[in-house]
C-alpha positions in Angstrom: 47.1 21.5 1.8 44.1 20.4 4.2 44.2 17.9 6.5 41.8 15.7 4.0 43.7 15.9 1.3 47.0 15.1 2.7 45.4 11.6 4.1 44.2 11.0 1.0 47.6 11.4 -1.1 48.7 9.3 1.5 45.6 6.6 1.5 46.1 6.6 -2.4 50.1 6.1 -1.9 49.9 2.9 -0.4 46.8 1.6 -2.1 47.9 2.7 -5.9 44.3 4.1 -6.4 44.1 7.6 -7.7 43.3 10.0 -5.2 40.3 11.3 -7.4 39.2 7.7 -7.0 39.3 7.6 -3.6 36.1 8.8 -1.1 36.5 10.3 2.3 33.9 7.8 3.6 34.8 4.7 1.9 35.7 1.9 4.5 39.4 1.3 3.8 39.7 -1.9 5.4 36.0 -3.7 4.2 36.8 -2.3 0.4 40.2 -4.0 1.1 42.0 -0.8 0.3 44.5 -1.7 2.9 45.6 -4.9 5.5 46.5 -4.7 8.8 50.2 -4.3 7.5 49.3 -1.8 5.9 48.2 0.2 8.3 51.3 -0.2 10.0 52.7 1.6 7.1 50.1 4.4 6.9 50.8 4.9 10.6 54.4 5.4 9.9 53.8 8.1 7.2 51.1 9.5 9.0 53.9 10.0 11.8 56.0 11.3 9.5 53.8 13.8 7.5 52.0 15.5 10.5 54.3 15.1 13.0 52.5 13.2 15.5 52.8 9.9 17.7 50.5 6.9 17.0 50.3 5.2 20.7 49.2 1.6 19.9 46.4 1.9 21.9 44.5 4.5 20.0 45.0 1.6 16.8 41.7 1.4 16.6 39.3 0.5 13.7 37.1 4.1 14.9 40.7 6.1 14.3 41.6 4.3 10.4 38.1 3.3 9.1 38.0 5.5 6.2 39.5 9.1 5.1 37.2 10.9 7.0 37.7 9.3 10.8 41.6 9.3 9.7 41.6 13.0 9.0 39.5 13.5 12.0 41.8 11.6 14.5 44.6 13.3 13.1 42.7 16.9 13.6 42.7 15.7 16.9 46.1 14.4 17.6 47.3 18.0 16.1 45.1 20.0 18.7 46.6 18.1 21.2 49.9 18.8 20.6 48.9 23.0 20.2 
């Protein structure tokens, strides 16, 4: 499964909207797909799911403002760690 479409089973996990429903550039926080607890928890299954530690600094809104910058921060994260 890519990278994309694991965020999004994820994304759609916490939010209850159907993955189909859901686009890689829609803003997650301005559609009010998710609250700032909520992120907590998509950080914890992001974690969890790719393996990966979340430093609080890089919590930023650039990192978890939509499907697309998530999956790219994660692509990121896992080149680091290769």
């Amino acid at each position: 499964m890519k990278i994309t479409e694991q965020v999004t089973m994820i994304v759609a996990g916490l939010t209850r909207v159907p993955a189909g429903e859901l686009c890689p550039d829609t803003g997650i926080f301005e559609s009010r797909l998710l609250t700032s607890l909520g992120l907590l928890d998509l950080v914890d299954r992001l974690e969890r799911e790719f393996k990966i530690i979340i430093l609080p600094e890089e919590l930023i809104h650039d990192h978890f403002a939509s499907i697309a910058t998530i999956t790219g921060f994660i692509g990121s994260k896992l080149a680091e760690a290769s």
